[in-house]
N, C-alpha and C positions, 0 to 999 in steps of 0.2 A: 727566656723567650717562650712566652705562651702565646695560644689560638684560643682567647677570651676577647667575647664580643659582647658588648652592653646592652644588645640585643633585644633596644626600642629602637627605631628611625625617627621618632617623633622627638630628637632632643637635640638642643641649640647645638650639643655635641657629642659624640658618640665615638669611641676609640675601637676599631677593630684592630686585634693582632694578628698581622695577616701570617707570620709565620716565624716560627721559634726553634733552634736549636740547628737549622740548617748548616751545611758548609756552604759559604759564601765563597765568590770568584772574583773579584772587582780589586778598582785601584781609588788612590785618592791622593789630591794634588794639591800640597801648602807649602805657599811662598815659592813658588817654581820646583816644589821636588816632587815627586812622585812615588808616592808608598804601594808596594803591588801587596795582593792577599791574597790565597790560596788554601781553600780547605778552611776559612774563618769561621767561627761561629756568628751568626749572624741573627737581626732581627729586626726587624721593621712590622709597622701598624700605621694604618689611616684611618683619620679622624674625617668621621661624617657629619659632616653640617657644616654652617657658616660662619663659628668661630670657636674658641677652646669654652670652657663653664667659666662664670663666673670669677670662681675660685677654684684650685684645687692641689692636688699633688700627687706625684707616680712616681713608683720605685717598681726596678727592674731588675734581675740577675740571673745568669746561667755561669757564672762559676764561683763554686761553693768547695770548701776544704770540712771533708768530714764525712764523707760518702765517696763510691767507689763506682757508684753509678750517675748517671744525668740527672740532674735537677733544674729546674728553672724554676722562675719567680716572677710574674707581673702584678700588681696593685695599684688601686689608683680609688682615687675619692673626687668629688666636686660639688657645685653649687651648680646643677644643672636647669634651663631654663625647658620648661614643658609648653605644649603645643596651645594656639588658642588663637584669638581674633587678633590683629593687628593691633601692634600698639599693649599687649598683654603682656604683663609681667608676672607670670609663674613661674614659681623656683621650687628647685627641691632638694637637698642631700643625695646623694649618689654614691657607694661604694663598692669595691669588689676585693679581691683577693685570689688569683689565680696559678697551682701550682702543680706541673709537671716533677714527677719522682720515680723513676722504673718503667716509663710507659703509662703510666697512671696519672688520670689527669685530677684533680681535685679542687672546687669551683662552691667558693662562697660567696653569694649571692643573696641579695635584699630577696629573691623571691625562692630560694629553699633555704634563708636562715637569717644569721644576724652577724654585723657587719660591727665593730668601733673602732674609733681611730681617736689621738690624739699625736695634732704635728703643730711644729713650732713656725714662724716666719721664717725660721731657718738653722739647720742642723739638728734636727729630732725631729723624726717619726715613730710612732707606734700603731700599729694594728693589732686588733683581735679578732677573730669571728670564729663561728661552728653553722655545721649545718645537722643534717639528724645523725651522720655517722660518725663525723672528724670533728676537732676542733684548730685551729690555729694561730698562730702567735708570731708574732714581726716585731723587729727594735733596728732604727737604723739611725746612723751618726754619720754626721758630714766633717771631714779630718779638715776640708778647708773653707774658702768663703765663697765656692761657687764659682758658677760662667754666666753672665747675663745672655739670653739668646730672645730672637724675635719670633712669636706666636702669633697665631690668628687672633683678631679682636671685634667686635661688634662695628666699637667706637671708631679705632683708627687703623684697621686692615690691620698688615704687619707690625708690628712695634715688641720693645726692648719688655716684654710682662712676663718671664719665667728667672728663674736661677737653678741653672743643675750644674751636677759634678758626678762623672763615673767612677768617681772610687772613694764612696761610702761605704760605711763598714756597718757591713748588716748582721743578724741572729735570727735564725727561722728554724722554729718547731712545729711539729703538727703529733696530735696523738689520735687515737680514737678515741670514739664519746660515747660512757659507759651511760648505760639508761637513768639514769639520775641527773645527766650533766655535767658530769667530774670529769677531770681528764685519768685514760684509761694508758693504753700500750703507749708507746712514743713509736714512732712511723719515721718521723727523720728531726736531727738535730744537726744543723751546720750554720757556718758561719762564711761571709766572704768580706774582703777589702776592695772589694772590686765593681761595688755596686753602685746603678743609675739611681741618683735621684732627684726630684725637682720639686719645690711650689710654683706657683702661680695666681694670676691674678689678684682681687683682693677684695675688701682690705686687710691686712693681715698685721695687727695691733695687738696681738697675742695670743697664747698658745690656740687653738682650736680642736675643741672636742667635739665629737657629732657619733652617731647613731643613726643605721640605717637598716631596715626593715619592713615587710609588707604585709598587711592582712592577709588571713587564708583563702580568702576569696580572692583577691589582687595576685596573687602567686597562681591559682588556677588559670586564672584571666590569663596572664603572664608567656601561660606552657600551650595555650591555644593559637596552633599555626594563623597566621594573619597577611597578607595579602597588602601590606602595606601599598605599593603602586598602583591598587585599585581603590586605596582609600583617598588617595591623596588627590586620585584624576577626578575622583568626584568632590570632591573639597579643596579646589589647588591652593584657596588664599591660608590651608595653614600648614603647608608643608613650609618646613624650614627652610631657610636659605642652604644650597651646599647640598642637596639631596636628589 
């Protein structure tokens, strides 16, 4: 459970984690029983806008065998749809990789680095990315065939467009990034069986590889505070739905 937010408003959708690693207090009710939770690890995020990307896929964890301290794990990629005149059809790659280790948070991002992934229609994911200090590395495996569940959609509101399962078996390293590029120290290596993952949307006719990445100028642009609600009062027709 990470606090990684996608941190444009101008995208068809945009996932904030509102909060990771908490103890949760809540109950939850199937088929008339009642499960109570106490002191749970918990974690929740809302998505901004008026329906998921295009395409895409998220993997999530906070329990890892192989460290002695807290770790979490959020990542997620998409085919996200950009701002413009009615009736526009801009898309773009979108990725991140966001990781809690000691208190220490660590955030790879298309605008301080570079982002790859390749994931399957279903049961493999891979991520890699660095940014100027760290590098990082993800491998996850789905042990079974998923849970169909219903998402936000453009076309038909709710509908059956995702398949996750909590307990894929993930690998996460991260080292530090010695000035040439190479991977340097190793910072954390664990594994869990415990892990969220999902695709969606589509079409997804095989494997997909992508790359994400911004000019140095776009990264500038990026880190410059913006005032999004005064942009949008004065251009309302291209704020997204959902915002």
């Amino acid at each position: 459970m990470n606090i990684v937010n996608m941190d444009l408003e101008c995208l068809n959708s945009e996932p904030s984690c509102c909060s990771r690693g908490q103890e949760g207090l809540s109950w939850i009710e199937w088929e008339g029983e009642r499960f109570e939770f106490k002191d749970a690890p918990s974690y929740s995020e809302k998505n901004w806008g008026g329906a998921f990307p295009r395409k895409w896929f998220w993997l999530q964890c906070n329990v890892f065998e192989g460290t002695s301290g807290e770790v979490t794990l959020t990542a997620a990629g998409g085919v996200r749809q950009l701002p413009g005149p009615a009736g526009s059809e801009i898309h773009e790659n979108a990725a991140l990789i966001g990781v809690h280790s000691d208190g220490i948070f660590y955030e790879f991002v298309p605008w301080n680095g570079v982002v790859n992934w390749e994931v399957s229609p279903w049961g493999y994911w891979h991520m890699s990315a660095e940014n100027e200090k760290h590098l990082v590395e993800l491998e996850a495996r789905a042990k079974d065939l998923g849970t169909p569940i219903l998402a936000p959609t453009v076309e038909a509101g709710l509908a059956p467009a995702c398949i996750d399962t909590c307990s894929g078996v993930l690998k996460l390293q991260m080292w530090e990034r010695r000035q040439d590029g190479t991977r340097g120290k190793v910072i954390l290596k664990v594994t869990s069986d415990m892990a969220a993952v999902e695709v969606g949307g589509g079409p997804w006719f095989t494997n997909w590889k992508g790359k994400t990445s911004a000019p140095e100028l776009l990264r500038r642009a990026l880190r410059v505070p913006i005032d999004l609600d005064a942009v949008y009062n004065s251009v309302p027709f291209f704020k997204p739905p959902g915002l």
